[in-house]
C-alpha positions as CSV (number, residue, x, y, z in Angstrom):
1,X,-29.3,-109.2,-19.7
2,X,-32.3,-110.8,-18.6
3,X,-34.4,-114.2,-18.9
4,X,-38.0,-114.2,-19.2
5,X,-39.4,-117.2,-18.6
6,X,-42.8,-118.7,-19.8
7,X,-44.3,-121.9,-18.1
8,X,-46.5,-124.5,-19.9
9,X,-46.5,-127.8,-20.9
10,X,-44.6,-128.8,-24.8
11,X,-47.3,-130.0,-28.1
12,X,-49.8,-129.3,-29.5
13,X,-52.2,-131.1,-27.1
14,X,-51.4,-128.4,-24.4
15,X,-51.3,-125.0,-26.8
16,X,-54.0,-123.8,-25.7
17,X,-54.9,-124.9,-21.9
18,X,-55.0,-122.4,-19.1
19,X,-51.8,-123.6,-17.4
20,X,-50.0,-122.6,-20.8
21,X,-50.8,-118.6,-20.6
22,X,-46.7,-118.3,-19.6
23,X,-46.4,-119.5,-23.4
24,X,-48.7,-117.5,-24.8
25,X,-47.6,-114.6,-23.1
26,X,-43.8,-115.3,-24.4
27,X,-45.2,-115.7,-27.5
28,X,-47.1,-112.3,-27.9
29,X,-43.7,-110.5,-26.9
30,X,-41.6,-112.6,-29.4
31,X,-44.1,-111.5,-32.1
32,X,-44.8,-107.7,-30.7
33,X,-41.1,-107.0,-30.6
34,X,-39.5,-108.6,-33.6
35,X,-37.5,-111.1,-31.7
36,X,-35.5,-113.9,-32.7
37,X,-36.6,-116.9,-34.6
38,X,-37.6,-119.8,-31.2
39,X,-34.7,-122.3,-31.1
40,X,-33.9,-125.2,-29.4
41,X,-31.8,-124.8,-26.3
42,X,-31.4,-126.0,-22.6
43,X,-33.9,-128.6,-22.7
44,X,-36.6,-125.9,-23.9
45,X,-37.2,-123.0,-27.0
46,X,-35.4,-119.8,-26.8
47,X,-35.3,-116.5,-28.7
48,X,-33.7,-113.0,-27.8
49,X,-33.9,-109.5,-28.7
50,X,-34.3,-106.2,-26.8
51,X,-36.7,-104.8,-24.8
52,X,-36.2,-100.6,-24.9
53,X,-32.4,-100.5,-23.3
54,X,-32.5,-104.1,-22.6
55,X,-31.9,-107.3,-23.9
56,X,-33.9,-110.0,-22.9
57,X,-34.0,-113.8,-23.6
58,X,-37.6,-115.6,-23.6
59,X,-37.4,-119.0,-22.7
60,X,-39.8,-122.0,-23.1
61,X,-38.8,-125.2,-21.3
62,X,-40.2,-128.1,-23.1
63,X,-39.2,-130.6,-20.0
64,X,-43.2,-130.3,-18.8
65,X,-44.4,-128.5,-15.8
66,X,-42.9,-130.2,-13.2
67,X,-39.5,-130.0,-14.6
68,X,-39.3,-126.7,-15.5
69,X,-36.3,-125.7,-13.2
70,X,-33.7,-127.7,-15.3
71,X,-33.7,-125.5,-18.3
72,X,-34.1,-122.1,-15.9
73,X,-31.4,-123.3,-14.0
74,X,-29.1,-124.5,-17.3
75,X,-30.0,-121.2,-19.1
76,X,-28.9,-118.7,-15.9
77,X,-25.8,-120.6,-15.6
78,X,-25.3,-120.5,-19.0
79,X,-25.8,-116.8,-19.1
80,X,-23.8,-116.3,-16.1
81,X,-27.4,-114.5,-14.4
82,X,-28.5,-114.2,-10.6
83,X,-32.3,-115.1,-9.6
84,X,-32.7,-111.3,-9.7
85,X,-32.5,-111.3,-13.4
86,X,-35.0,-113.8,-13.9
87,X,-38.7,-113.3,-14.8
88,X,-41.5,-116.1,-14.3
89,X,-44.9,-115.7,-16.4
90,X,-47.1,-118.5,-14.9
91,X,-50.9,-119.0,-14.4
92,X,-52.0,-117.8,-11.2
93,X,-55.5,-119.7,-9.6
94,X,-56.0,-116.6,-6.9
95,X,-56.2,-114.2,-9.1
96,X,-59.4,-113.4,-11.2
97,X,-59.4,-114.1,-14.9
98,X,-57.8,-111.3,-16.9
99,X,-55.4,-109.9,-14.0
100,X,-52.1,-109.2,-13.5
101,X,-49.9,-108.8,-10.6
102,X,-46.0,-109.0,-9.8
103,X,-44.1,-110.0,-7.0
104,X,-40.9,-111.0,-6.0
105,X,-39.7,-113.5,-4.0
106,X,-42.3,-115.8,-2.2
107,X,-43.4,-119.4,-1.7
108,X,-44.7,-121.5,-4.5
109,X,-48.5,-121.7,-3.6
110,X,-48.2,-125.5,-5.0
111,X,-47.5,-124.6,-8.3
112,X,-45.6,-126.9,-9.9
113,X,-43.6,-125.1,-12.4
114,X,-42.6,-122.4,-9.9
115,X,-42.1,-125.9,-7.4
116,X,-39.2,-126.9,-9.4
117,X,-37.7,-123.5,-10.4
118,X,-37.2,-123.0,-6.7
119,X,-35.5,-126.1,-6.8
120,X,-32.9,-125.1,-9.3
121,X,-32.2,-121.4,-8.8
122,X,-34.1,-120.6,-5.5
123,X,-37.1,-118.5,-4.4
124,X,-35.8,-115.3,-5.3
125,X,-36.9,-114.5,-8.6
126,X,-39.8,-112.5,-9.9
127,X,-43.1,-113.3,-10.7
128,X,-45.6,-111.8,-13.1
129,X,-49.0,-113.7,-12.2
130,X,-51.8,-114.2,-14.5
131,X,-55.2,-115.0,-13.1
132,X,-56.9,-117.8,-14.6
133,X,-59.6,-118.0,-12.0
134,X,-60.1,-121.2,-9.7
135,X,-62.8,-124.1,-10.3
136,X,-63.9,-123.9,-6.6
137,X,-62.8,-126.9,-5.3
138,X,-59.3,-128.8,-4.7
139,X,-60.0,-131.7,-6.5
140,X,-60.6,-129.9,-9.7
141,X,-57.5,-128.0,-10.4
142,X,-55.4,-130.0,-12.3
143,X,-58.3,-130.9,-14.9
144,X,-59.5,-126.8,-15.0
145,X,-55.7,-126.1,-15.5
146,X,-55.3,-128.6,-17.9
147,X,-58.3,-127.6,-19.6
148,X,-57.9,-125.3,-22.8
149,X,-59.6,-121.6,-22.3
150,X,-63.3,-121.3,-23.3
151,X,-64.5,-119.5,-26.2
152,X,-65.7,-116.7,-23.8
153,X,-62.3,-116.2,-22.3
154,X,-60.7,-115.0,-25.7
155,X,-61.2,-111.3,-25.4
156,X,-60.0,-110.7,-22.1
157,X,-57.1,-113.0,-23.1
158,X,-56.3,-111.2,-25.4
159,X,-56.5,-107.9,-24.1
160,X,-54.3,-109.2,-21.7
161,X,-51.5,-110.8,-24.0
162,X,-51.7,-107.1,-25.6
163,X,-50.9,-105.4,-22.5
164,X,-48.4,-107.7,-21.3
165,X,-46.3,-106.9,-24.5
166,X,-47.3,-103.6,-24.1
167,X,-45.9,-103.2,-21.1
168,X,-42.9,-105.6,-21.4
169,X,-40.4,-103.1,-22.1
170,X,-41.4,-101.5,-18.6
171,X,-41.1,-104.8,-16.7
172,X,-37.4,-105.2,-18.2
173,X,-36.7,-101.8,-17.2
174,X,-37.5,-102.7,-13.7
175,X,-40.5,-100.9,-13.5
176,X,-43.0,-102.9,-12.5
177,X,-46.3,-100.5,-12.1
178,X,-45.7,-99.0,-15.2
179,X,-45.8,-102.5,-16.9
180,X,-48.9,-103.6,-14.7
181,X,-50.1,-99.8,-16.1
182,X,-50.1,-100.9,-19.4
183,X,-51.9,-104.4,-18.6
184,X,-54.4,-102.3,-17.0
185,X,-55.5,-99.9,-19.7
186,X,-55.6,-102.9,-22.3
187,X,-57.9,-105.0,-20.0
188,X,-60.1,-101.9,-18.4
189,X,-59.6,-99.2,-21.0
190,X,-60.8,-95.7,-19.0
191,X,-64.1,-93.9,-20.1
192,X,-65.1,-91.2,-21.6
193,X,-65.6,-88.3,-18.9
194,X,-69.2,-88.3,-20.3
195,X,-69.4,-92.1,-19.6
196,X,-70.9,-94.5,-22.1
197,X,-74.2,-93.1,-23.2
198,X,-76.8,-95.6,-24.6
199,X,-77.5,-95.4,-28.5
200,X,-80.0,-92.6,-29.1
201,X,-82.6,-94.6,-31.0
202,X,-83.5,-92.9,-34.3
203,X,-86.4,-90.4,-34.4
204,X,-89.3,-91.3,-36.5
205,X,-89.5,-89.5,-39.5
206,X,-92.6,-87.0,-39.3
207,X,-94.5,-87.6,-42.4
208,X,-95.7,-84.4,-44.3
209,X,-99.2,-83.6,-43.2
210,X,-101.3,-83.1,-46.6
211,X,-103.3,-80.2,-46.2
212,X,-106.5,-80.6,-45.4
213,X,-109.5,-81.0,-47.6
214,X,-112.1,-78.4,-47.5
215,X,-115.9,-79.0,-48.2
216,X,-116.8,-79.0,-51.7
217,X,-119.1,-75.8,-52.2
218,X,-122.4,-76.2,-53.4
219,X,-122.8,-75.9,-57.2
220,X,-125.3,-73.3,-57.8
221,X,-127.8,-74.0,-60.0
222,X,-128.7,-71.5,-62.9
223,X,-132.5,-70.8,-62.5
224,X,-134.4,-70.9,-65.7
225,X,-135.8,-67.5,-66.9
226,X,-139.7,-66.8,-66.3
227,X,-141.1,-66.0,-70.3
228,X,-142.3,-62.3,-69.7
229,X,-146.1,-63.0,-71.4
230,X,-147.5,-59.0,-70.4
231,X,-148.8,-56.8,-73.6
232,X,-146.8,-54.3,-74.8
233,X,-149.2,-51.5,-73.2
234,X,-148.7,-53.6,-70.1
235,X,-145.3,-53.6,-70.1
236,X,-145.4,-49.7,-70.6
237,X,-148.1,-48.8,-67.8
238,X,-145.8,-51.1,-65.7
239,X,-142.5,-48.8,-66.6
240,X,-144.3,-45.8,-65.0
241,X,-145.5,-47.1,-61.6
């Protein structure tokens, strides 16, 4: 058995905010592989079902960011689980927007989620990373975090919510480039060997050429006989010269 975990802040108010994407990347799997219904359990929401050969548990903790190592630690206790067997989706501010990286083990880069799971269960767990970009400066963070994703953001969001369910069954099969594979080809689908070719614009229509007028010939004009006024001995001497 394993325990996914998702990190993110409980309500409505935070659904949608950058330092939820552990929630929404929970809830894509839930959805994409016919899980559980969510119920309430070790201070958070939790669902189960399999994952290929696996079964997995997806876990929510609804005790805020900063707290979030009570119900990881309640839930792998519960489930008699090592560190090993837990999986952390989190936002991730080094990482670009739309990518995806795991890693086990490590420090918590001041994250406070990941903060208080060490805490609980230790640092050896893994972590599947999702880059939200960073604002720039320090002093920034937690509003940007806090901050729900911009309308611009929603289609490599959810290319990457695809892949990451996608690819989950992979990641619980503890095979983690074949599940950052998957992510991969949702966000940066391959191209064509031709590459993409710009739209041929349409070619105008030749219109059919009329055939061209020739000049009007001139009408002849019938020429009004001469009255023939010669005699009759006239006309005869003239029929023998």
């Amino acid at each position: 058995m394993q325990l996914f975990v998702g990190l993110g802040n409980p309500g409505g108010k935070y659904a949608a905010n950058r330092h939820n994407i552990g929630f929404m990347a929970l809830d894509r799997i839930a959805d994409d592989h016919g899980f559980s219904p969510w119920k309430s359990k070790f201070q958070a929401q939790l669902c189960e079902g399999r994952l290929g050969s696996e079964k997995v548990m997806l876990l929510k903790p609804e005790t805020f960011m900063n707290l979030s190592g009570q119900a990881v630690g309640e839930a792998m206790r519960f489930f008699k689980l090592t560190s090993e067997d837990v999986t952390v989706f989190h936002d991730e501010l080094d990482l670009a927007p739309s990518k995806c990286r795991v890693k086990m083990g490590g420090g918590h880069a001041g994250h406070n989620g990941l903060r208080s799971i060490h805490q609980h269960i230790g640092p050896d767990y893994q972590r599947v990373r999702l880059g939200v970009g960073h604002p720039g400066r320090k002093e920034l963070v937690a509003a940007y975090v806090l901050h729900d994703f911009h309308k611009a953001d929603q289609d490599w969001l959810d290319d990457l919510l695809r892949g990451i369910s996608d690819g989950a069954a992979a990641l619980a099969a503890g095979d983690p480039g074949k599940f950052q594979n998957a992510v991969a080809l949702r966000v940066n689908p391959p191209r064509s060997s031709g590459g993409t070719s710009k739209p041929r614009e349409p070619k105008a229509q030749k219109q059919p050429t009329k055939p061209a007028k020739s000049a009007p010939e001139p009408v002849k004009t019938a020429q009004p006989e001469q009255s023939d006024t010669r005699s009759p001995l006239q006309k005869l001497v003239d029929k023998f010269k």
